[in-house]
Each structure stands twice: as C-alpha cells, then as structure tokens.
N, CA, C and O atoms as a GROMACS GRO file, in nm:
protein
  456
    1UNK      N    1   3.180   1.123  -2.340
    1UNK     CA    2   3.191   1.142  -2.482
    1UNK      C    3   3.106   1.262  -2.523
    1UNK      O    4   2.984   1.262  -2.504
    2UNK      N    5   3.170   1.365  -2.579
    2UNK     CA    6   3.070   1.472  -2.645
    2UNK      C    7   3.048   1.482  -2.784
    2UNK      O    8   3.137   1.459  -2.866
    3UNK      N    9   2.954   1.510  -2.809
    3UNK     CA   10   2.922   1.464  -2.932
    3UNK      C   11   2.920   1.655  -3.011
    3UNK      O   12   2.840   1.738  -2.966
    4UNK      N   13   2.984   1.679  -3.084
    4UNK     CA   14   2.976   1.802  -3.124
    4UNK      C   15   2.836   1.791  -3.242
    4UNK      O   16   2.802   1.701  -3.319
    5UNK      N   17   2.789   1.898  -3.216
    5UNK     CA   18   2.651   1.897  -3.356
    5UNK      C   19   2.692   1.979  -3.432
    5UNK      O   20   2.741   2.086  -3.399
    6UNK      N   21   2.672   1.928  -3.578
    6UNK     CA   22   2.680   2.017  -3.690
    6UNK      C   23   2.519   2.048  -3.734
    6UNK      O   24   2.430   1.966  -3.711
    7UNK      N   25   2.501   2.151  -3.785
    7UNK     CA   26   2.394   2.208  -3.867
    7UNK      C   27   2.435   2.123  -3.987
    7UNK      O   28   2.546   2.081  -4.019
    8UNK      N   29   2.283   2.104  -4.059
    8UNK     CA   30   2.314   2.050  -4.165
    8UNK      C   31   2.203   2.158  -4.260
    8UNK      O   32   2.093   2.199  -4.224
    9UNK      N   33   2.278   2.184  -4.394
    9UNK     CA   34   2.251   2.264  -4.470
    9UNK      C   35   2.167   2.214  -4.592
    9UNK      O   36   2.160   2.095  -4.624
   10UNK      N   37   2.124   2.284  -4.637
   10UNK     CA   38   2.015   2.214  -4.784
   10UNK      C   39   2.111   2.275  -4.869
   10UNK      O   40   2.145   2.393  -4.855
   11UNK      N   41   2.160   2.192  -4.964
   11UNK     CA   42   2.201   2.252  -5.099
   11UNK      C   43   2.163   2.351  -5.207
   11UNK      O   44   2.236   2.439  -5.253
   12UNK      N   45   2.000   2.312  -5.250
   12UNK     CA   46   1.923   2.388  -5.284
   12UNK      C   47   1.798   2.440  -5.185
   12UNK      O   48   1.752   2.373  -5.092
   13UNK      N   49   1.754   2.573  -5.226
   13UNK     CA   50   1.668   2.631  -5.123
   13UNK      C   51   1.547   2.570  -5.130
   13UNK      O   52   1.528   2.498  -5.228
   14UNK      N   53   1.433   2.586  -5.026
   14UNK     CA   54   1.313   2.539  -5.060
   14UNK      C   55   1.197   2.625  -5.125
   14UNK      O   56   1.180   2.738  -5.079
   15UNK      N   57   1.133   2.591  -5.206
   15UNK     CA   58   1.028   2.664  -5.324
   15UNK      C   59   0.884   2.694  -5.212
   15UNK      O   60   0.814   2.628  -5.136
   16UNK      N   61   0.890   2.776  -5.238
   16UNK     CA   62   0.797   2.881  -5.151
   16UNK      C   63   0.682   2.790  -5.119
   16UNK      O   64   0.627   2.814  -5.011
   17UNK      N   65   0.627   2.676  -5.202
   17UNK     CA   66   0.517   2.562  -5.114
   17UNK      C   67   0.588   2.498  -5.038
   17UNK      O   68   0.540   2.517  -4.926
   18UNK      N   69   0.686   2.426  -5.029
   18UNK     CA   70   0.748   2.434  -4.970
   18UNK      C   71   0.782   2.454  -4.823
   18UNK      O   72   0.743   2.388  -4.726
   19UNK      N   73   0.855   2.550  -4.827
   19UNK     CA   74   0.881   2.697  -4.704
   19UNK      C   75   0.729   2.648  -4.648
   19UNK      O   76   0.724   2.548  -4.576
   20UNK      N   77   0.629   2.708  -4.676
   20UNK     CA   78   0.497   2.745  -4.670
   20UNK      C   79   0.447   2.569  -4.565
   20UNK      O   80   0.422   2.551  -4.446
   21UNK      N   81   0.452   2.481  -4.673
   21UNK     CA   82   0.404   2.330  -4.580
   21UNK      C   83   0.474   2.264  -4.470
   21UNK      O   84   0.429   2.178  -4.393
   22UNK      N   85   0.621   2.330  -4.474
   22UNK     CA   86   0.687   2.284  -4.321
   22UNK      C   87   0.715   2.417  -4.209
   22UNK      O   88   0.789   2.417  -4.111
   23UNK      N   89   0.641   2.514  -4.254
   23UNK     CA   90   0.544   2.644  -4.176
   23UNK      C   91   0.460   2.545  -4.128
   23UNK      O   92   0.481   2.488  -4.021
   24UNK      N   93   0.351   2.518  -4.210
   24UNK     CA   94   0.199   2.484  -4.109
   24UNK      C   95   0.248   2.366  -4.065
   24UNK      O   96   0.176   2.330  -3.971
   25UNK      N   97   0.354   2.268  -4.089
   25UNK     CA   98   0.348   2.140  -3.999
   25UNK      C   99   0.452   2.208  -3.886
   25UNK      O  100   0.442   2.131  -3.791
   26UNK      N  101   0.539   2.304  -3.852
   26UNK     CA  102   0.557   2.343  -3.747
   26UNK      C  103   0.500   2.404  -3.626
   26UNK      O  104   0.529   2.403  -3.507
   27UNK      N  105   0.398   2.463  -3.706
   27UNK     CA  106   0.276   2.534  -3.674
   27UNK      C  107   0.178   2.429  -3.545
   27UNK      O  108   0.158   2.432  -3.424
   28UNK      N  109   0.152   2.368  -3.630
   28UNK     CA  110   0.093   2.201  -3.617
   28UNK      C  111   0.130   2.147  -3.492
   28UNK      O  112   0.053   2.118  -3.401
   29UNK      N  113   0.296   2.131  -3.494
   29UNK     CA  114   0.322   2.038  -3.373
   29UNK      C  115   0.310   2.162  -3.269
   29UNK      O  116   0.235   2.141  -3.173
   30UNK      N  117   0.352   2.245  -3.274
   30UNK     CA  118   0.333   2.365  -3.194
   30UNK      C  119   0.218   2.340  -3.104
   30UNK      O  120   0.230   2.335  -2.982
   31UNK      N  121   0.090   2.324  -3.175
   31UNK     CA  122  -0.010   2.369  -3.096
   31UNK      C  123  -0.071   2.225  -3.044
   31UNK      O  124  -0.173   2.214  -2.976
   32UNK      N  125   0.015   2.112  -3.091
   32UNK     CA  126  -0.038   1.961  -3.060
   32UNK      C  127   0.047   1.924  -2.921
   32UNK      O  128   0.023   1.836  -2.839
   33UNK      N  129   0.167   2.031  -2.923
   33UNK     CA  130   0.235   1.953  -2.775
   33UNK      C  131   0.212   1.940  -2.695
   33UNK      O  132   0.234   1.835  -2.634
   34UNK      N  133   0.138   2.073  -2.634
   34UNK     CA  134   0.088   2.074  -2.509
   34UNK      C  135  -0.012   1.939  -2.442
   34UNK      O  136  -0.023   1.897  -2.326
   35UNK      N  137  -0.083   1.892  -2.585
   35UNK     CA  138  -0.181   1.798  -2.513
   35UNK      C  139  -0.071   1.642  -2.501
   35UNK      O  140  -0.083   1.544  -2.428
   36UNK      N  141   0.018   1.671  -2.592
   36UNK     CA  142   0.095   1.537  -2.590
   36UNK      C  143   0.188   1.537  -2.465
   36UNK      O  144   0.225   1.426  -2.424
   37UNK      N  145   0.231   1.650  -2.398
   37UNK     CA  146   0.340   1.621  -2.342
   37UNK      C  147   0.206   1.574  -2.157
   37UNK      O  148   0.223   1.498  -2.062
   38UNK      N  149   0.090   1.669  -2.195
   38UNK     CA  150   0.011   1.637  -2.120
   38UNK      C  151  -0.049   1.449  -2.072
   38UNK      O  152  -0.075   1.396  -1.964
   39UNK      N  153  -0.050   1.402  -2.214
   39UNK     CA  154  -0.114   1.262  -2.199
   39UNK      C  155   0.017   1.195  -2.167
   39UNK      O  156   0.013   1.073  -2.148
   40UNK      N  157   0.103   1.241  -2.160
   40UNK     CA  158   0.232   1.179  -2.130
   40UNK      C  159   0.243   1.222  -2.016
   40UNK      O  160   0.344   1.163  -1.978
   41UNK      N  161   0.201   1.300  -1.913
   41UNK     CA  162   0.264   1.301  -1.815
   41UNK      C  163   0.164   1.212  -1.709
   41UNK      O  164   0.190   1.157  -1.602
   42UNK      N  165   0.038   1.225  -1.789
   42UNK     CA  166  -0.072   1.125  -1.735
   42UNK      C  167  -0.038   0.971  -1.665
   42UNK      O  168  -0.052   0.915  -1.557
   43UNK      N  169   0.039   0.931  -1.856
   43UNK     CA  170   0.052   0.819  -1.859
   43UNK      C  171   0.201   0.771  -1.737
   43UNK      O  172   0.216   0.664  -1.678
   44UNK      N  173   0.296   0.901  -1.732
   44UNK     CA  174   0.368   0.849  -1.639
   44UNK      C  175   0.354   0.837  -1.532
   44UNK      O  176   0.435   0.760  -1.482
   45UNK      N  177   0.248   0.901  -1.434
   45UNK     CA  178   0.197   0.906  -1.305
   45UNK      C  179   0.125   0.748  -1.280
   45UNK      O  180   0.122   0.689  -1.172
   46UNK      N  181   0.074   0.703  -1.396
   46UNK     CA  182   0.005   0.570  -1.371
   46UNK      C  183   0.069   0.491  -1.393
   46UNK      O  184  -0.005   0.393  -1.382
   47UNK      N  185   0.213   0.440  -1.432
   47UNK     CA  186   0.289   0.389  -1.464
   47UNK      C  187   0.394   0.366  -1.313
   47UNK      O  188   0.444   0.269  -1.256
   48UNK      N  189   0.392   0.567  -1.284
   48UNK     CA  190   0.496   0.590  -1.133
   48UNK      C  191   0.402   0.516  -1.023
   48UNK      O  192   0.459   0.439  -0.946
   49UNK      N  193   0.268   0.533  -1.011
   49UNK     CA  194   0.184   0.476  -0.930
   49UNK      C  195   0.194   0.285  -0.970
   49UNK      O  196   0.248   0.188  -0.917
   50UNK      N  197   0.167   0.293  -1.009
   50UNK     CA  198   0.244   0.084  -1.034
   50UNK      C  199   0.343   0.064  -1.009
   50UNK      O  200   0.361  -0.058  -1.002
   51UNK      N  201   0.451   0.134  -0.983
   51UNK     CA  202   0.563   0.048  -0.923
   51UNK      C  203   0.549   0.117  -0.777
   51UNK      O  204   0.590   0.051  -0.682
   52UNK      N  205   0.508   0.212  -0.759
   52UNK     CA  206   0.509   0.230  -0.611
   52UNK      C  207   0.406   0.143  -0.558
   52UNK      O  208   0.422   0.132  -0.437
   53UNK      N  209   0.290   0.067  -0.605
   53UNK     CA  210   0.274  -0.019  -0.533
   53UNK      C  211   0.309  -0.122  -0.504
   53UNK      O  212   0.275  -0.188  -0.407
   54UNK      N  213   0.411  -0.156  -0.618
   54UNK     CA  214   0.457  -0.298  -0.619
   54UNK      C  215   0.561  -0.305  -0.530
   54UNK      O  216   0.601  -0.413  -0.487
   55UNK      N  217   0.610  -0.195  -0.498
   55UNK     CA  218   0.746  -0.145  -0.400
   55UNK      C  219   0.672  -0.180  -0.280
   55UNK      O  220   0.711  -0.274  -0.210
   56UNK      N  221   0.541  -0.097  -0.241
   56UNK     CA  222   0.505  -0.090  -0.061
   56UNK      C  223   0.483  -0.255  -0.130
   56UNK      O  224   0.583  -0.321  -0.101
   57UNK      N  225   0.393  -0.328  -0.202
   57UNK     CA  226   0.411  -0.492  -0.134
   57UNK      C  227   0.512  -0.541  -0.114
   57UNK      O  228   0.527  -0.612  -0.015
   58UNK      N  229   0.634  -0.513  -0.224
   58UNK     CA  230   0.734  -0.606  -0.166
   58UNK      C  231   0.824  -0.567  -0.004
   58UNK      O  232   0.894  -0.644   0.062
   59UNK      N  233   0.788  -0.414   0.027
   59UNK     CA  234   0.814  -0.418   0.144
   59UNK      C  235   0.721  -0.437   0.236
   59UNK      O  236   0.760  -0.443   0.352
   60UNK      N  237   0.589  -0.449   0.208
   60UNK     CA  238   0.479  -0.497   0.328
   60UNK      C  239   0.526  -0.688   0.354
   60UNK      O  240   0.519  -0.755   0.456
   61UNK      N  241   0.578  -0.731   0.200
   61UNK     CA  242   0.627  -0.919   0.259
   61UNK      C  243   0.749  -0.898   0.334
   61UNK      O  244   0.782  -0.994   0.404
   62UNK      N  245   0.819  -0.804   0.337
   62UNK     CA  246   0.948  -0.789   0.405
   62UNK      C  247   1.069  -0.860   0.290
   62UNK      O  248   1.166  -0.927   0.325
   63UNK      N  249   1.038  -0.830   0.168
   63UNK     CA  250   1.131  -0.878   0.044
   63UNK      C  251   1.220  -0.792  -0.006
   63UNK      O  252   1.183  -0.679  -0.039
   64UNK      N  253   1.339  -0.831  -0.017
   64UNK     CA  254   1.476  -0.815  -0.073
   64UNK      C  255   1.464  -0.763  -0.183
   64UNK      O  256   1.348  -0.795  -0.207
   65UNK      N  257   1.510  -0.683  -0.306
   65UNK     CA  258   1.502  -0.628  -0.383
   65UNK      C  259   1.586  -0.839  -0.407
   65UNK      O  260   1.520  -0.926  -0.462
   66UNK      N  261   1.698  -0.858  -0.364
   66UNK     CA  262   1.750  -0.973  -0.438
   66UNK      C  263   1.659  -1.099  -0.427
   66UNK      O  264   1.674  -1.191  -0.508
   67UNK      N  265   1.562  -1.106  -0.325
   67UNK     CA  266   1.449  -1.203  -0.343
   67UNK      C  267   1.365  -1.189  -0.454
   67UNK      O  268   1.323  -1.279  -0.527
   68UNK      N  269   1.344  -1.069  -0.461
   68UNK     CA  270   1.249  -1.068  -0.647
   68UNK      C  271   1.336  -1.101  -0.724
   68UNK      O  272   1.309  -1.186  -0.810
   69UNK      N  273   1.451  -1.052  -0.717
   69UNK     CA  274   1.545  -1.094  -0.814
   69UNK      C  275   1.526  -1.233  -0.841
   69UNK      O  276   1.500  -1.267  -0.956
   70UNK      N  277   1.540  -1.344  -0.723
   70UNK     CA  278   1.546  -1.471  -0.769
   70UNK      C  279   1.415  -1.525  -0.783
   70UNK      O  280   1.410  -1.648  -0.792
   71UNK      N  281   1.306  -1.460  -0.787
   71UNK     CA  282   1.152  -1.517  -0.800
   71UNK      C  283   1.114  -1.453  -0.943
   71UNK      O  284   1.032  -1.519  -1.006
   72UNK      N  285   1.166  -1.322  -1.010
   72UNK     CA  286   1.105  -1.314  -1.137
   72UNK      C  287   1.224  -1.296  -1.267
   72UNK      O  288   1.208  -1.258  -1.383
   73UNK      N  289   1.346  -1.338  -1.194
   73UNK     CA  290   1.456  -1.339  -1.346
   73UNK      C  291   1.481  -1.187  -1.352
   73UNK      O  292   1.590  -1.161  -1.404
   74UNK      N  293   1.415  -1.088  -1.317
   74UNK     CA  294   1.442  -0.930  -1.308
   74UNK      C  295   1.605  -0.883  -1.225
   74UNK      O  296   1.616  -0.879  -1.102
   75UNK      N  297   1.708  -0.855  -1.312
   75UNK     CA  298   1.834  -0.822  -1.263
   75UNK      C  299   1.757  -0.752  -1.144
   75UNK      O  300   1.637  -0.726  -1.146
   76UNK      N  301   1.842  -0.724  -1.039
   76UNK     CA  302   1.850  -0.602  -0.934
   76UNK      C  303   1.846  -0.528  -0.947
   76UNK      O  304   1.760  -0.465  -0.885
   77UNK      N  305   1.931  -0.459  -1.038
   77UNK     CA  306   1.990  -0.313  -1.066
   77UNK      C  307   1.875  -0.256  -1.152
   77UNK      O  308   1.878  -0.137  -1.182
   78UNK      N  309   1.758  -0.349  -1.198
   78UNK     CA  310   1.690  -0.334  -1.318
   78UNK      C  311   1.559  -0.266  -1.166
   78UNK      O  312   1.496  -0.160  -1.166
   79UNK      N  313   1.559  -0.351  -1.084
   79UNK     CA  314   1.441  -0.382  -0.993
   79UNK      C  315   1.438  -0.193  -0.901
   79UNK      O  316   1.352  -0.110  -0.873
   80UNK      N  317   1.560  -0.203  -0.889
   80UNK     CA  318   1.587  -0.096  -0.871
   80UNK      C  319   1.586   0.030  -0.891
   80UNK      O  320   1.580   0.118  -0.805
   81UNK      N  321   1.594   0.044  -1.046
   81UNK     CA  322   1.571   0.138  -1.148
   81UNK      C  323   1.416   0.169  -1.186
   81UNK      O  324   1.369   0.272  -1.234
   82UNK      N  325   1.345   0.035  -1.144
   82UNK     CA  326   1.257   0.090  -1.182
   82UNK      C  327   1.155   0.140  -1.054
   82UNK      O  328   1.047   0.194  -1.076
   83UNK      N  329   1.209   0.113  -0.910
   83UNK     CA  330   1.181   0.197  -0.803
   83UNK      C  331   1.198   0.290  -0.789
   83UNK      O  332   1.113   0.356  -0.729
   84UNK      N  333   1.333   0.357  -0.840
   84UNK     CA  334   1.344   0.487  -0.755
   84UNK      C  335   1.363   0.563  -0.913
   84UNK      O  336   1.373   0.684  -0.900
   85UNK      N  337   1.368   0.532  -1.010
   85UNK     CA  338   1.359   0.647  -1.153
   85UNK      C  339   1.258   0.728  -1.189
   85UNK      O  340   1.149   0.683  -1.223
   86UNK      N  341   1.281   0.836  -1.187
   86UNK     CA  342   1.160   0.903  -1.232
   86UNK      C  343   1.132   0.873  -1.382
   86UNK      O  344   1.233   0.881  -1.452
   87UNK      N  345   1.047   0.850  -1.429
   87UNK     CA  346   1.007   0.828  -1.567
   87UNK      C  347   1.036   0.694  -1.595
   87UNK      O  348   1.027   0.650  -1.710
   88UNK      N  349   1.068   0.628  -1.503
   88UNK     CA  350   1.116   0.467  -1.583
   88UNK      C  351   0.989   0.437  -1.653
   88UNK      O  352   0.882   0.496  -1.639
   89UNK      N  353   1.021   0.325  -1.740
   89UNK     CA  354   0.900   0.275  -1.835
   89UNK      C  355   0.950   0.132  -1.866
   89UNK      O  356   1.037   0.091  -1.943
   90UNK      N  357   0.859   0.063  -1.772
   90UNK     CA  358   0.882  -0.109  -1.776
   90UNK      C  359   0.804  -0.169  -1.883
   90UNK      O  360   0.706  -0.095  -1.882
   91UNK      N  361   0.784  -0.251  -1.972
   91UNK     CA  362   0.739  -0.311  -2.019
   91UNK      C  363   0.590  -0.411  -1.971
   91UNK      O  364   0.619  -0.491  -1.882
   92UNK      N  365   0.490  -0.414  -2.000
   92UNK     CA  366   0.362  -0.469  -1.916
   92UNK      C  367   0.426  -0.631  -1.884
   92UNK      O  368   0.402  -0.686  -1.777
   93UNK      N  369   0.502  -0.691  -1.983
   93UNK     CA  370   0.594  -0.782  -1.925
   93UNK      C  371   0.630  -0.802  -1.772
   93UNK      O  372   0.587  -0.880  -1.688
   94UNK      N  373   0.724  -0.704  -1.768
   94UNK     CA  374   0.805  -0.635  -1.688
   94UNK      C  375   0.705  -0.643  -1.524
   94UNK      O  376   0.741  -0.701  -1.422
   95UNK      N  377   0.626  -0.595  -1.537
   95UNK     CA  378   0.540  -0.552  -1.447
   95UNK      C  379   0.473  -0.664  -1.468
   95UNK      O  380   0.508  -0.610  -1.573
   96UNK      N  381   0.415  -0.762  -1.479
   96UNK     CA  382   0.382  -0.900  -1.483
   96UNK      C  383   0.443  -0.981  -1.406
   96UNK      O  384   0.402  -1.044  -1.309
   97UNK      N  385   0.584  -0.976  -1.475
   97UNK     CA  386   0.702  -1.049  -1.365
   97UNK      C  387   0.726  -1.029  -1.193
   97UNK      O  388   0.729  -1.094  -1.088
   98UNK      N  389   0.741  -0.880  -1.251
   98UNK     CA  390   0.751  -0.828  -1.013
   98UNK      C  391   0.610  -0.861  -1.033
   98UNK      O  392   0.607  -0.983  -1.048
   99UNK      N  393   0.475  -0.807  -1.042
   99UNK     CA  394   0.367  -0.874  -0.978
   99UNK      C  395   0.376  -1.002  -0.918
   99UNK      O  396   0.381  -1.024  -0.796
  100UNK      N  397   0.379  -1.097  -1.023
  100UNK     CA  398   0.392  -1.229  -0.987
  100UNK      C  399   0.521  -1.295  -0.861
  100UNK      O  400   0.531  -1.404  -0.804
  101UNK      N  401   0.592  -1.186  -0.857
  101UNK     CA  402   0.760  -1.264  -0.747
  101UNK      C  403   0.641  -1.210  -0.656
  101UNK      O  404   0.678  -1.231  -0.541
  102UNK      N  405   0.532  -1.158  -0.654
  102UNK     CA  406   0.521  -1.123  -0.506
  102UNK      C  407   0.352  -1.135  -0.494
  102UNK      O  408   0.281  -1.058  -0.430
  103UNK      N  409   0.310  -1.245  -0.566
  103UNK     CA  410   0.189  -1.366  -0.571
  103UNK      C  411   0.060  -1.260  -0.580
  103UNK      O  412  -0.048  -1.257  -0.521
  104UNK      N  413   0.123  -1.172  -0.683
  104UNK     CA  414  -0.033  -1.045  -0.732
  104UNK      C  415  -0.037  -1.020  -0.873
  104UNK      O  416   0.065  -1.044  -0.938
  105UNK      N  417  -0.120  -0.985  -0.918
  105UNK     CA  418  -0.126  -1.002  -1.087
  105UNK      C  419  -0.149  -0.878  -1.120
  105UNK      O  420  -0.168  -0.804  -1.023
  106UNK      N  421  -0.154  -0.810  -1.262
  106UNK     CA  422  -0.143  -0.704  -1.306
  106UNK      C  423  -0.282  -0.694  -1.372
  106UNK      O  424  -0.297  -0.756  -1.477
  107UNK      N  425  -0.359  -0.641  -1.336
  107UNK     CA  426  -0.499  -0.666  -1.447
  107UNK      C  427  -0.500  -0.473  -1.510
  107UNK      O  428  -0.475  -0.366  -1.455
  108UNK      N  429  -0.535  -0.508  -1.630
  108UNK     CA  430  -0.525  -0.407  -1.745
  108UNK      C  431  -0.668  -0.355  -1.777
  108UNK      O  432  -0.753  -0.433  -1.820
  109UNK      N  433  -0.689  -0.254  -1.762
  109UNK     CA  434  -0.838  -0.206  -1.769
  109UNK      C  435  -0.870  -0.078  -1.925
  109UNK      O  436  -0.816   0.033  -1.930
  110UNK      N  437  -0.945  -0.119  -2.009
  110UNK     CA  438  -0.990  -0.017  -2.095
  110UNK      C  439  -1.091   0.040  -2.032
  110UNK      O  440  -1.192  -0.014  -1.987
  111UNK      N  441  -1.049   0.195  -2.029
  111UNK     CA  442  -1.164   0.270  -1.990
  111UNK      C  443  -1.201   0.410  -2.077
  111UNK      O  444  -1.114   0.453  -2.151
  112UNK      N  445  -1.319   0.474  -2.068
  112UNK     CA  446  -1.330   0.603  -2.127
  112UNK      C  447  -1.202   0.670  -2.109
  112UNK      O  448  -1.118   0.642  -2.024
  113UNK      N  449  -1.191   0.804  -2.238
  113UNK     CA  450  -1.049   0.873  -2.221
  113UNK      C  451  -1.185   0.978  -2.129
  113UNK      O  452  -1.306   0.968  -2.114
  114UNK      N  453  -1.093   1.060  -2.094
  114UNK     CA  454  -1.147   1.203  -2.037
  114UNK      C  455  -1.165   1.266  -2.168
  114UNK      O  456  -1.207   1.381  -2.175
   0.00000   0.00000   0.00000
C-alpha cells in the first residue's frame, strides 16, 4: 500500500512572532537531537544486550524457541523477533516472562546517568 503525501498548506500566513517562535523551536530540536538520538542508541544496546543474554541461556539449557513458548505464553514468532531484530523493544513485562521460562529473573537497577 503506498500512501501518497500531500503538503498541507496554512490558509493564512504566519505573523512574524510567529515565523520567528517556530524558528527557535526548530532551532531547538536541531541542536537537542544529537544527544537524543544518542541516549537512544544507549538505551538500545542495553536492551540488544538483554535479549542476547536471554538467547545464549536459552541455548546454554538446550531450549526450543517453542519450549519458551509453552513456559512463558510468549507467541514464537514474538520470541523470535525479539532475538534476531535489531531495535526490538520488549516490554520489562516481556522480559520478565522469557527470564522466568528459563528459571532467571530480571533485576532493574537505578544508577548515576553519565
């Protein structure tokens, strides 16, 4: 399905404060991305690092992607997705559940930011 994009137009123009205040909030995100796309890529490495461990245990028990399946209610295709996706993002739920099909717990730590 392609979705064609239209521009969408302002009827009336914008009054020079205006113009001027969605300047500095462009301005703004401009110079805020870098650290955001940064704490985001943080947060996905520690996220990618949790399921890759939960992956080597369930292959250090010698377990079935369909044995977790029937020990934490987690579809397959789900168990799956969240092994081999780059960027997947499970829910701390989520990651509670495979912990537990494979008798390890998830402990959550507050620590200093950098």
């Amino acid at each position: 399905m392609v979705r064609e994009i239209r521009r969408i137009r302002r009827a009336e123009k914008l009054s020079p404060e205006e113009a001027e205040r969605l300047a500095r909030l462009r301005s703004q995100i401009a110079e805020e991305l870098p650290e955001i796309r940064k704490r985001a890529k943080a947060r996905l490495i520690e996220v990618t690092d949790a399921l890759a461990a939960l992956r080597a245990e369930r292959e250090r028990q010698g377990l079935s992607l369909a044995d977790v399946r029937e020990r934490s209610g987690i579809e397959r295709s789900a168990l799956s997705r969240l092994e081999n996706e780059v960027g997947a993002n499970p829910t701390i739920h989520t990651l509670v559940r495979y912990a537990e099909s494979l008798g390890k717990k998830i402990v959550i730590q507050l620590v200093d930011a950098d």
